[in-house]
C-alpha positions as CSV (number, residue, x, y, z in Angstrom):
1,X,-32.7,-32.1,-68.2
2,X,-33.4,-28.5,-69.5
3,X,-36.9,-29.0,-69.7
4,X,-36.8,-30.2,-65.6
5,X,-34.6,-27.3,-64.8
6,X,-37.0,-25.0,-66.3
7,X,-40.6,-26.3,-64.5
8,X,-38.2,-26.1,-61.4
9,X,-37.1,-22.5,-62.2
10,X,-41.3,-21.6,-63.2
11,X,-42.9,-24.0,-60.9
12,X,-40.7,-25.3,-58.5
13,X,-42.5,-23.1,-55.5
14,X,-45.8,-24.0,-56.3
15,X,-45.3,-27.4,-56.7
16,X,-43.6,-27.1,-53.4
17,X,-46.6,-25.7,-51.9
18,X,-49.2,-28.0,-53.6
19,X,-46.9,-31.0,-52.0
20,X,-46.7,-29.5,-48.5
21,X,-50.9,-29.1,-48.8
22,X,-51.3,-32.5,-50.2
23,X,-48.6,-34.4,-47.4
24,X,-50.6,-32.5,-44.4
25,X,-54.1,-33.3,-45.8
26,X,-53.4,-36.5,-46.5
27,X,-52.4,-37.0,-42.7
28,X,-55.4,-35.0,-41.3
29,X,-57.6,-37.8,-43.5
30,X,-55.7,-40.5,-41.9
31,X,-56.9,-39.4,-38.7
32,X,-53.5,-37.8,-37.2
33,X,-55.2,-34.4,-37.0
34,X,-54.9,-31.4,-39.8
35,X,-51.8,-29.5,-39.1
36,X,-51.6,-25.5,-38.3
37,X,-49.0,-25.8,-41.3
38,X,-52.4,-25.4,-43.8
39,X,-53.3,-21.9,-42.2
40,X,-50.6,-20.7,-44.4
41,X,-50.0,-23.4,-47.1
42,X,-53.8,-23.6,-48.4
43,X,-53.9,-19.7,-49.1
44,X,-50.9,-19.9,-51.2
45,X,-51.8,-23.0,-52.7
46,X,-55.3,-21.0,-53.5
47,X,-53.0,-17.9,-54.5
48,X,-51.1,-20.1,-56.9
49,X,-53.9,-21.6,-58.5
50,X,-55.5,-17.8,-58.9
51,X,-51.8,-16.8,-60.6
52,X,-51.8,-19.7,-63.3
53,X,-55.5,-19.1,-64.3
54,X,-55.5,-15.4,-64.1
55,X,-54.7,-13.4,-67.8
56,X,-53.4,-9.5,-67.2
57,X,-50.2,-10.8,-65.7
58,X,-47.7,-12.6,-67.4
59,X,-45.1,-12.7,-65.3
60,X,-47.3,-14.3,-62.3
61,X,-48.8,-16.6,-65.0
62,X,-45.6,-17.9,-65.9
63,X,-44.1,-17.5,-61.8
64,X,-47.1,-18.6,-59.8
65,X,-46.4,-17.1,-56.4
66,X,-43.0,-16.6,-56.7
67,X,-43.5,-14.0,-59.4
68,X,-45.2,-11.7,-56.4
69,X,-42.0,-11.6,-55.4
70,X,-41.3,-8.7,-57.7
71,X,-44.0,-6.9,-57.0
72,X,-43.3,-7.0,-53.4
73,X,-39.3,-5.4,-54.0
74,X,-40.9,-3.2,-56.8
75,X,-43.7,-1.6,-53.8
76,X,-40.6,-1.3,-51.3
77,X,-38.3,0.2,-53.6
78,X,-39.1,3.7,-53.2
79,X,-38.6,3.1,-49.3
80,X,-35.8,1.1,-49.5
81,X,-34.1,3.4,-51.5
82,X,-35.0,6.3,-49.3
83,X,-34.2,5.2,-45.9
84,X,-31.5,2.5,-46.4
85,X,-30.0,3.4,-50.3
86,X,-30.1,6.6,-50.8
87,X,-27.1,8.5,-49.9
88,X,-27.5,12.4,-47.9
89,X,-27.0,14.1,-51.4
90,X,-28.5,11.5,-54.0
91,X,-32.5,11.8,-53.8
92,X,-34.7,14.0,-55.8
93,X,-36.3,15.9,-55.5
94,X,-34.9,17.0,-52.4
95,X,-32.4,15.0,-50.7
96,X,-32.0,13.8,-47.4
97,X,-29.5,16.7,-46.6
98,X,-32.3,18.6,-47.6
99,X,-35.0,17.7,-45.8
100,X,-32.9,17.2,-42.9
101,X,-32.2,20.8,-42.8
102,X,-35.7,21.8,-42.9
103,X,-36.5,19.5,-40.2
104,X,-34.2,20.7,-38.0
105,X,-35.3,24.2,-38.2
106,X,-39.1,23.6,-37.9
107,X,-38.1,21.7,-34.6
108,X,-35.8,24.4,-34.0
109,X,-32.6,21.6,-32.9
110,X,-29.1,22.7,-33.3
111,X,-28.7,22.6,-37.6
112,X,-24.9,23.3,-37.2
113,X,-22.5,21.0,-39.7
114,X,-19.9,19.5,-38.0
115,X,-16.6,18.3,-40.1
116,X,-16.9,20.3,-42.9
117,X,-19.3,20.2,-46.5
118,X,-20.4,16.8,-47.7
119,X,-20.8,19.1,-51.0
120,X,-17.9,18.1,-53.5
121,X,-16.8,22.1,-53.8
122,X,-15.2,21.2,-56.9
123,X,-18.3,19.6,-58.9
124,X,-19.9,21.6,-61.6
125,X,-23.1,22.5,-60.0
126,X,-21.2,23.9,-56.8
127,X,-22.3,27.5,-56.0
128,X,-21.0,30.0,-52.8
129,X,-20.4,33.7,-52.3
130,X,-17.9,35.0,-51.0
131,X,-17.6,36.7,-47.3
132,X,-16.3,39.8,-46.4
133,X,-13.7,40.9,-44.2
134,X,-16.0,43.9,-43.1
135,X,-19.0,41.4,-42.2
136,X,-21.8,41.9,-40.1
137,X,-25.3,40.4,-38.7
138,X,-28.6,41.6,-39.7
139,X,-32.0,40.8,-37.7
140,X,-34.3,38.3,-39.0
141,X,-37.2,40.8,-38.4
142,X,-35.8,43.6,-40.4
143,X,-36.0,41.4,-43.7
144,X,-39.1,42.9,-45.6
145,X,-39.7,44.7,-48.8
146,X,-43.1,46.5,-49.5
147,X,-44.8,45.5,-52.4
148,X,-47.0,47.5,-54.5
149,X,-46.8,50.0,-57.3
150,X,-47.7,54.1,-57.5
151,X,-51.3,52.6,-58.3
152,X,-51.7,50.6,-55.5
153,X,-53.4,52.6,-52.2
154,X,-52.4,49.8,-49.6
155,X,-49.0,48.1,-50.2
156,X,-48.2,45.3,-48.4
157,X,-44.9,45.2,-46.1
158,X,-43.9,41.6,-47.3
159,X,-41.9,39.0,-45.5
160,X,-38.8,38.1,-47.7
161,X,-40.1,34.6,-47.2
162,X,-43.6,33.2,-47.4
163,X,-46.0,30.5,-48.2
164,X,-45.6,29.6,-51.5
165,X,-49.6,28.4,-53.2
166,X,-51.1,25.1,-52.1
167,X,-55.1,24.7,-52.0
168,X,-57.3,23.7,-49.7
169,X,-58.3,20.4,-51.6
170,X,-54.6,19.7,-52.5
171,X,-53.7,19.6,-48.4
172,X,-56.1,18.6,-46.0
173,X,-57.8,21.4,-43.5
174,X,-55.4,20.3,-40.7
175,X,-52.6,20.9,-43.1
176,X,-54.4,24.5,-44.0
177,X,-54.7,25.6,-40.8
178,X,-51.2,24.8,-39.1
179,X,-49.7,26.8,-42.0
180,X,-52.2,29.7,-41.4
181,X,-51.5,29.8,-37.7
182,X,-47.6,29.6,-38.3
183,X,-47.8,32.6,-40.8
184,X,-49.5,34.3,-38.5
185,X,-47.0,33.7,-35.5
186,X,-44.6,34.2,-37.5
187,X,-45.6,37.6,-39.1
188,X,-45.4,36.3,-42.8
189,X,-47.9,35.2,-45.3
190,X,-49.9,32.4,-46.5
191,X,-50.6,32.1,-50.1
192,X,-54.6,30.0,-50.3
193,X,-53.7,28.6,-54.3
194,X,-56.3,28.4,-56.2
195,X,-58.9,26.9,-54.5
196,X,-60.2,30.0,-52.8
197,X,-60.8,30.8,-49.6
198,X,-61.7,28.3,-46.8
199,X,-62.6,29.0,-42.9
200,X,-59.3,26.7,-42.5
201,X,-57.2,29.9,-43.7
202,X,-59.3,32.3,-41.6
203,X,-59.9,30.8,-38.2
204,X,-56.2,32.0,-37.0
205,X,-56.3,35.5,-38.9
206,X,-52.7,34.8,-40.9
207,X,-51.8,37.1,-43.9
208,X,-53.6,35.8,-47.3
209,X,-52.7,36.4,-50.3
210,X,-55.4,35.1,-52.4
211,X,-54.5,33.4,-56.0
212,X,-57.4,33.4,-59.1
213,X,-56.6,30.9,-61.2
214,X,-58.5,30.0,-64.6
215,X,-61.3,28.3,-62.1
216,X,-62.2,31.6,-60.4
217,X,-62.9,29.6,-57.0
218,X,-64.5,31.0,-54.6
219,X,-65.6,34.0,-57.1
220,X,-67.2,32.0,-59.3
221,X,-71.1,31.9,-61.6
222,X,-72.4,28.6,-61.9
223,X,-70.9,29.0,-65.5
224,X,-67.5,29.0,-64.3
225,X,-67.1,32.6,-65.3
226,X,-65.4,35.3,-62.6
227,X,-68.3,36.7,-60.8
228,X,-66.5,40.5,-59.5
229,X,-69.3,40.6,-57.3
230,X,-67.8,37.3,-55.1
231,X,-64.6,38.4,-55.4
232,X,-65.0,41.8,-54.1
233,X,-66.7,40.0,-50.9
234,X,-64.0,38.2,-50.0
235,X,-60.9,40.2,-51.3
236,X,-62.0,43.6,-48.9
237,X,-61.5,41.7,-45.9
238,X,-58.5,42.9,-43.6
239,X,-57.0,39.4,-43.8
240,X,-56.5,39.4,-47.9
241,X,-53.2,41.2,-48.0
242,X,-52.4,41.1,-51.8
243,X,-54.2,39.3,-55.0
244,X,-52.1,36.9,-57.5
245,X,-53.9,36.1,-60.9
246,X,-52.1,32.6,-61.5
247,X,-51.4,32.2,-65.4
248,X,-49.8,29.1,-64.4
249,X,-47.6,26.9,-62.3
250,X,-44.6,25.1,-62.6
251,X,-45.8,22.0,-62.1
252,X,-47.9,21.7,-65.0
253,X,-47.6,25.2,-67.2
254,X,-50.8,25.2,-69.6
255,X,-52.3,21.8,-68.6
256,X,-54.9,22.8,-66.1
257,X,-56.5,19.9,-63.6
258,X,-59.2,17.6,-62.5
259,X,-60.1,17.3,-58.8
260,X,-62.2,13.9,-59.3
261,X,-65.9,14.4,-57.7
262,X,-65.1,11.8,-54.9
263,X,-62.7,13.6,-53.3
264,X,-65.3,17.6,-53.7
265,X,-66.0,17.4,-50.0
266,X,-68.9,19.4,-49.2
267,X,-66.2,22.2,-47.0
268,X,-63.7,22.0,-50.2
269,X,-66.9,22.3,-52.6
270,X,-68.2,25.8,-49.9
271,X,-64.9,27.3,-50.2
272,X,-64.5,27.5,-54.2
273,X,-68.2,27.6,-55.0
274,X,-68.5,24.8,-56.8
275,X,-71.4,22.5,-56.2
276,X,-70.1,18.7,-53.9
277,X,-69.4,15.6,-54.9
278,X,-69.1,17.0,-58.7
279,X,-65.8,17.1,-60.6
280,X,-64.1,20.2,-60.6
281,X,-62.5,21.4,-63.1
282,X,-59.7,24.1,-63.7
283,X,-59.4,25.1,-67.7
284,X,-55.5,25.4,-69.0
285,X,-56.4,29.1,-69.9
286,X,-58.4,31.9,-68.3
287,X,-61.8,33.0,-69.3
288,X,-61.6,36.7,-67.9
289,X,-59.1,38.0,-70.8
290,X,-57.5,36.6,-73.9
291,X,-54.9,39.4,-74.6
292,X,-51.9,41.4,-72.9
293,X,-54.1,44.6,-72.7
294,X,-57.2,42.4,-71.2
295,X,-55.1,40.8,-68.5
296,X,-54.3,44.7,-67.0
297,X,-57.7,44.9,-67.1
298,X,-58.7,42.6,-65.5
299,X,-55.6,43.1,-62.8
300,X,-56.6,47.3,-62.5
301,X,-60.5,45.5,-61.5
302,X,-59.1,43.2,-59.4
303,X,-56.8,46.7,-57.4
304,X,-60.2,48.7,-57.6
305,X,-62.6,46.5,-56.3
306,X,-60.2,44.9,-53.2
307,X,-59.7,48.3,-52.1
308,X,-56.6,49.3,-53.4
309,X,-54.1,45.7,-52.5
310,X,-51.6,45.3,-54.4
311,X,-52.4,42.6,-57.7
312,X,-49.9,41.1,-59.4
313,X,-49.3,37.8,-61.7
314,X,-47.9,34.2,-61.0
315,X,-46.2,32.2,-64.0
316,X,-43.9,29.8,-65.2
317,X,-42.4,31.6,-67.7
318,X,-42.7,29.7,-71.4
319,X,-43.1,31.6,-74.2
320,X,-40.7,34.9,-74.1
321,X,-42.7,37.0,-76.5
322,X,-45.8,36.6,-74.2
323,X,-43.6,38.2,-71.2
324,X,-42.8,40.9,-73.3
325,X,-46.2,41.6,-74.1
326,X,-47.4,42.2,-71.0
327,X,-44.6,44.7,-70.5
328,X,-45.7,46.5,-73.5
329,X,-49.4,46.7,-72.4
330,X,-48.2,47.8,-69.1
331,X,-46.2,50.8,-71.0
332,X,-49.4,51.3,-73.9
333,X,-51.8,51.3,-71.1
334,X,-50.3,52.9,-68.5
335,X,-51.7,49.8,-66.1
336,X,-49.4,48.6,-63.8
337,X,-48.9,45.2,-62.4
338,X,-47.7,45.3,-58.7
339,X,-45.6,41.9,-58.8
340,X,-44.8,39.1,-60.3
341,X,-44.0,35.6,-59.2
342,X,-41.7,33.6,-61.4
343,X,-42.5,29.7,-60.7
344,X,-40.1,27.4,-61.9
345,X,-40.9,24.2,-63.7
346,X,-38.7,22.5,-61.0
347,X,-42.7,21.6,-59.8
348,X,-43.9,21.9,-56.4
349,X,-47.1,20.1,-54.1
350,X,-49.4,19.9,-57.2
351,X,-49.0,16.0,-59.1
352,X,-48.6,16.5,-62.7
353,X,-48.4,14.4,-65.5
354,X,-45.1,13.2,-66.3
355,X,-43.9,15.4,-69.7
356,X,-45.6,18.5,-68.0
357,X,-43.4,17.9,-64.9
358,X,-39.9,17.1,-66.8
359,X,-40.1,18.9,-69.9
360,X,-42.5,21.9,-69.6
361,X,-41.9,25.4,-68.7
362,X,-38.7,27.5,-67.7
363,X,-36.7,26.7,-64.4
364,X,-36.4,28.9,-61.5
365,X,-33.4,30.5,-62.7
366,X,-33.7,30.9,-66.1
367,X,-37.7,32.7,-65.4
368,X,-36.3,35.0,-62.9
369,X,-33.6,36.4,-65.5
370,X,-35.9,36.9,-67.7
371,X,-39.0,38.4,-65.7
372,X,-36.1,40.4,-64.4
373,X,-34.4,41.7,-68.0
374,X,-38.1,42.3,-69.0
375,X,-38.5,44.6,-66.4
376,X,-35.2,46.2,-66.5
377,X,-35.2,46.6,-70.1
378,X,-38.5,48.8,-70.0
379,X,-37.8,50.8,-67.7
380,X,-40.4,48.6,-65.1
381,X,-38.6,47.7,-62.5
382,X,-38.8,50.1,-60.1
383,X,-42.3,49.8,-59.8
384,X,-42.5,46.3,-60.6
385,X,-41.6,43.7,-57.6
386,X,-40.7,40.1,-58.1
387,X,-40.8,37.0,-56.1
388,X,-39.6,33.7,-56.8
389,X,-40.6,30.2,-55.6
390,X,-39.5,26.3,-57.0
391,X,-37.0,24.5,-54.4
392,X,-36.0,27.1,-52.1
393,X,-35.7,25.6,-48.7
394,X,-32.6,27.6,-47.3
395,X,-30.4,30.9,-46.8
396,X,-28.6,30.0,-49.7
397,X,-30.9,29.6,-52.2
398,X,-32.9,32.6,-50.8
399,X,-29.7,34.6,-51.3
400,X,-29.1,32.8,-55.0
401,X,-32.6,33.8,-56.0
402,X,-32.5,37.4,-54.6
403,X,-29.2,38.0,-56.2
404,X,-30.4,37.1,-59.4
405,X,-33.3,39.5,-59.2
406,X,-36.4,38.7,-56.9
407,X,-36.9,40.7,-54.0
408,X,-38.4,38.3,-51.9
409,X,-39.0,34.1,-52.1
410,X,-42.3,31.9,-51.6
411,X,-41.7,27.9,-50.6
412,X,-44.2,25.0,-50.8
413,X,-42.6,21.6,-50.0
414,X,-40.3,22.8,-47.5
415,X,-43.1,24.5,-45.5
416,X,-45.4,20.6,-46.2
417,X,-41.5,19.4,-44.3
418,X,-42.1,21.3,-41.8
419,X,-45.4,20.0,-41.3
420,X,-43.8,16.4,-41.8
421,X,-44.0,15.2,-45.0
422,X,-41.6,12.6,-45.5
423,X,-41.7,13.1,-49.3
424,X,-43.5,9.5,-49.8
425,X,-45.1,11.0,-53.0
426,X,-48.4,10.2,-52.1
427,X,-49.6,13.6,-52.6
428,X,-52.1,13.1,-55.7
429,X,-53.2,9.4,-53.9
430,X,-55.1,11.1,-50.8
431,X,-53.0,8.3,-48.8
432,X,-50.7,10.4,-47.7
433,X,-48.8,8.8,-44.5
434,X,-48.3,12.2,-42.7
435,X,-52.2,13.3,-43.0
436,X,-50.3,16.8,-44.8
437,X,-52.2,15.9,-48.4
438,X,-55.3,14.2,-47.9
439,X,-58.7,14.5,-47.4
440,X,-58.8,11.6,-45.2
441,X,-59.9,12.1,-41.8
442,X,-58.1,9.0,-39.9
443,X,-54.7,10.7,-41.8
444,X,-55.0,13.6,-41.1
445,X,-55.5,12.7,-37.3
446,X,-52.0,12.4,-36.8
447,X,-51.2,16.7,-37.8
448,X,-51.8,18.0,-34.6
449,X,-52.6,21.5,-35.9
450,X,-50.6,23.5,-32.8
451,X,-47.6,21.4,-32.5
452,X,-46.8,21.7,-36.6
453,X,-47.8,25.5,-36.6
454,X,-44.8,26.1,-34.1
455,X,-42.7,23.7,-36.5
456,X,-43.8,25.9,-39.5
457,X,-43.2,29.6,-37.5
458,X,-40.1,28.2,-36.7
459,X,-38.6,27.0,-40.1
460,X,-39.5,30.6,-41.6
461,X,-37.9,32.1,-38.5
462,X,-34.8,30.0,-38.2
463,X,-34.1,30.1,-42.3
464,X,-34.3,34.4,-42.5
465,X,-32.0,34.4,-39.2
466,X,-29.3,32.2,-41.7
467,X,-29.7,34.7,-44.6
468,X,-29.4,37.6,-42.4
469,X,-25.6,35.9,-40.7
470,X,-25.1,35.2,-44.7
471,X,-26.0,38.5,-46.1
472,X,-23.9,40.0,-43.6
473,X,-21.1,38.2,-43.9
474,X,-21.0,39.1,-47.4
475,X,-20.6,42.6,-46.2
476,X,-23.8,43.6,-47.2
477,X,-26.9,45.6,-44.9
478,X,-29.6,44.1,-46.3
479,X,-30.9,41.5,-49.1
480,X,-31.8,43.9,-51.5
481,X,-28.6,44.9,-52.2
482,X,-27.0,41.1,-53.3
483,X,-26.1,41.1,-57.0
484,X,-25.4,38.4,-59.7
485,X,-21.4,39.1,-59.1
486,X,-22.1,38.2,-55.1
487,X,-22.8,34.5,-56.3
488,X,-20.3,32.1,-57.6
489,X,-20.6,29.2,-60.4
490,X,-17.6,26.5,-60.8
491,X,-17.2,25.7,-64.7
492,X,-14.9,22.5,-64.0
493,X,-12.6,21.9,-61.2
494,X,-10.4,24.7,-62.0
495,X,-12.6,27.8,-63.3
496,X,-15.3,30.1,-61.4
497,X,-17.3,32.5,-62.4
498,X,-19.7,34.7,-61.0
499,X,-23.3,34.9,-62.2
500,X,-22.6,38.4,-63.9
501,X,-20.7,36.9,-66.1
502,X,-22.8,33.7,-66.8
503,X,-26.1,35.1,-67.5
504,X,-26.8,37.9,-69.9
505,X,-28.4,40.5,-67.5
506,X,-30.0,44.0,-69.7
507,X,-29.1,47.5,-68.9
508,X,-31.8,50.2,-67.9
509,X,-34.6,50.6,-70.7
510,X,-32.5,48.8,-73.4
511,X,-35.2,47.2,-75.1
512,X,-37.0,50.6,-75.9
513,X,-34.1,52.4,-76.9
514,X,-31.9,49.4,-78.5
515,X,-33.4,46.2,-78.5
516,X,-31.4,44.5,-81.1
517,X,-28.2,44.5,-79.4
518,X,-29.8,42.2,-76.8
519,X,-30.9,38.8,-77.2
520,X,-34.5,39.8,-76.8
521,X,-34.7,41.5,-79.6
522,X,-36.9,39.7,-82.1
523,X,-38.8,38.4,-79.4
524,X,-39.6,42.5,-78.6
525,X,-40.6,42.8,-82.2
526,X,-42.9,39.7,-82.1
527,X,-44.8,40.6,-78.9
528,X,-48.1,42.2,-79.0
529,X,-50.7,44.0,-77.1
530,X,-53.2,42.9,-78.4
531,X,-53.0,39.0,-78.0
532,X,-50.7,36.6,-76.8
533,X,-49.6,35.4,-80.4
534,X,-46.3,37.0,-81.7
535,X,-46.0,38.5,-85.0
536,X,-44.1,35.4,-86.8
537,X,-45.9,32.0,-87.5
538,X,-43.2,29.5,-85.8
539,X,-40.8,31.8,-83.7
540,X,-38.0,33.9,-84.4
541,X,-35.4,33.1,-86.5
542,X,-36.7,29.5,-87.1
543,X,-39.6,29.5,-90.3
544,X,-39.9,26.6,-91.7
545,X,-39.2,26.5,-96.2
């Protein structure tokens, strides 16, 4: 009996199929015509067969046809889950009251909250500041800041936020272009990523800044090698606003990347110099320096030969000594960076492998204290601007991330929302459903370019209107002046603290006159100018006997 019960558990569809092929073939011979019934019975009969003599699947070896079963709930999980499980706060990594928000605003529909917060306000990650009795309202328009440094002959009056780095390559051109047409509407920038340059970003004449990563695209030898001659081209035109060296991303901090030769289009292959159809590859590390003192170097060229834009740095911050260096060769040299964007390893648009994306790198938070204490502790701050970028998709965590130090916010996915992704996760596939990342042509169809560049001028427009009714209802006249003590932390349902009192934040040039009395202080002793490798073998306070 338990032998039975298991053929009929293994086998009991198949067989079932195999008897309805057998029963309406056997009538068709006996001259009372083949049934329609075999249009669908033969191919699984021919299906089951192919599932008991195949070898790389057990489960279908063992389950002929039924055992596809799984595979079909395990391919419609993701959407399942997404449009029929998944609760309004659940998903990751943004949820649907996310997403919705952004949506709304690109479309520029009523985004008011009727009934109250679906937030539990008395959960451990709940964060709010607190309004003022004196509140006001401050114009979307009139939130700027002007980057660059005593060094720097053209600053840049920057948006508080922008277009946070995706390549041409990573997004299709459709993709490319709406966003460059929405900055441009919209008065804000567009940052290219790495991939350099593209008549995508230039046919609507949108604000560039214009990111060098270890590739050099687009200012490139056939070595791979930064070619100052190619950069200089490009970076004097009006358009270039500003010039990031990335040192890394958030998504994958020191891994580098592969786009495969297949999908080197011969536009993506013109715009980072690269020759079509060939892999390209972008090293972990950069070529053009290999020390603190090198990398201001190489920034103070970059200033020079663009004309006098401000240059600054993009990173996910790992290492703490390594920060530290650089502000030590910016005081030895005399050099000074411009900015510095602090990426979290929260990710963003670029598909990384799975350790690099969970485990690798500082988040948002955490970088953004630090860049900031860096700064403040040498005395760099004033001349020094920072920018932050890794999940910010409202007023809120604008206003978090300003508070906690940056004077202005880049964003990536929310800005691919507005363009409507529907966060399928397709991005590193090139079958993305909304044509937003992918090269291919009969996706990308459905972006109309002028339709989702009103969505994107929209979103920026509708989010820095939010900030300025937020900002002013904290009393405040302008974003620059939030603090860590304007945002609130609960620690349990019945304690709150403010951020002040969370974070270790350093006084004014602490870490030249007394760096031991911070937590920074053997990591100041360890940093160098000279290279990136501290002065101790396996960290502070942690040699091995």
């Amino acid at each position: 009996m338990k032998h039975l019960k298991d053929f009929a558990n293994c086998y009991g569809v198949f067989a079932f199929v195999v008897l309805c092929n057998g029963y309406w073939l056997f009538r068709g011979l006996n001259g009372e015509g083949y049934s329609l019934h075999l249009l669908w019975a033969m191919p699984l009969l021919l299906l089951g067969v192919w599932d008991l003599l195949q070898e790389r699947h057990t489960l279908m070896r063992n389950y002929p046809l039924l055992g596809h079963i799984r595979w079909l709930f395990e391919e419609s999980r993701p959407y399942l889950r997404q449009y029929i499980v998944e609760g309004n706060l659940s998903g990751r990594p943004f949820n649907r009251h996310q997403r919705s928000l952004v949506y709304q605003r690109a479309k520029n529909v009523v985004d008011a909250q009727p009934l109250g917060t679906e937030l539990d306000v008395y959960d451990d990650s709940y964060e709010f500041m607190n309004n003022s009795i004196g509140a006001g309202r401050i114009e979307a328009s009139d939130l700027r800041t002007t980057v660059g440094s005593r060094q720097c002959d053209r600053p840049y009056n920057a948006s508080l936020l922008n277009i946070s780095a995706m390549s041409f390559g990573a997004l299709g051109h459709r993709a490319i272009e709406a966003l460059n047409m929405g900055a441009a509407r919209g008065n804000f920038y567009h940052d290219t990523g790495e991939g350099g340059i593209s008549r995508y970003h230039r046919n609507h004449g949108g604000d560039l800044v214009w990111e060098i990563g270890t590739g050099y695209f687009g200012c490139r030898d056939k070595q791979g090698r930064f070619d100052v001659a190619q950069f200089e081209d490009q970076a004097r035109s009006d358009q270039v606003k500003m010039v990031e060296i990335k040192l890394s991303q958030g998504a994958k901090p020191g891994h580098g990347g592969v786009l495969p030769g297949a999908k080197v289009t011969p536009e993506i292959a013109a715009a980072r110099h690269i020759p079509a159809a060939r892999d390209c590859i972008s090293p972990p590390a950069h070529s053009a320096f290999s020390s603190p003192l090198e990398l201001l170097d190489f920034a103070a060229l970059l200033r020079e030969r663009s004309g006098g834009k401000p240059v600054g740095i993009k990173l996910c911050v790992g290492l703490p000594w390594e920060l530290l260096s650089i502000c030590k060769a910016m005081l030895e040299s005399g050099i000074r960076l411009d900015y510095i964007v602090v990426d979290g390893s929260e990710g963003g648009t670029g598909a990384a492998p799975e350790e690099f994306s969970d485990h690798v790198g500082m988040p948002l938070r955490d970088g953004l204290v630090m860049v900031r204490n860096a700064l403040v502790g040498t005395g760099l701050r004033k001349e020094v601007h920072i920018a932050a970028s890794g999940k910010i998709h409202s007023a809120f965590t604008m206003a978090a991330n300003l508070a906690l130090g940056a004077d202005w916010c880049n964003a990536a996915r929310p800005f691919m929302f507005a363009l409507g992704c529907v966060q399928s996760k397709n991005c590193h596939t090139d079958r993305c459903p909304t044509g937003v990342a992918t090269q291919d042509l009969k996706r990308q169809r459905g972006l109309v370019v002028v339709d989702k560049a009103e969505r994107v001028t929209h979103f920026h427009h509708n989010t820095l209107k939010r900030l300025g009714e937020l900002v002013g209802a904290a009393g405040l006249a302008h974003p620059s002046e939030l603090r860590p003590h304007h945002l609130y932390h609960r620690q349990g349902p019945n304690a709150l603290a403010n951020m002040e009192k969370i974070k270790d934040f350093l006084a004014p040039n602490i870490l030249l006159d007394d760096p031991d009395s911070t937590p920074y202080g053997e990591w100041w002793a360890a940093a160098r100018t000279d290279t990136f490798k501290p002065d101790f073998e396996t960290g502070p306070s942690h040699h091995r006997s």
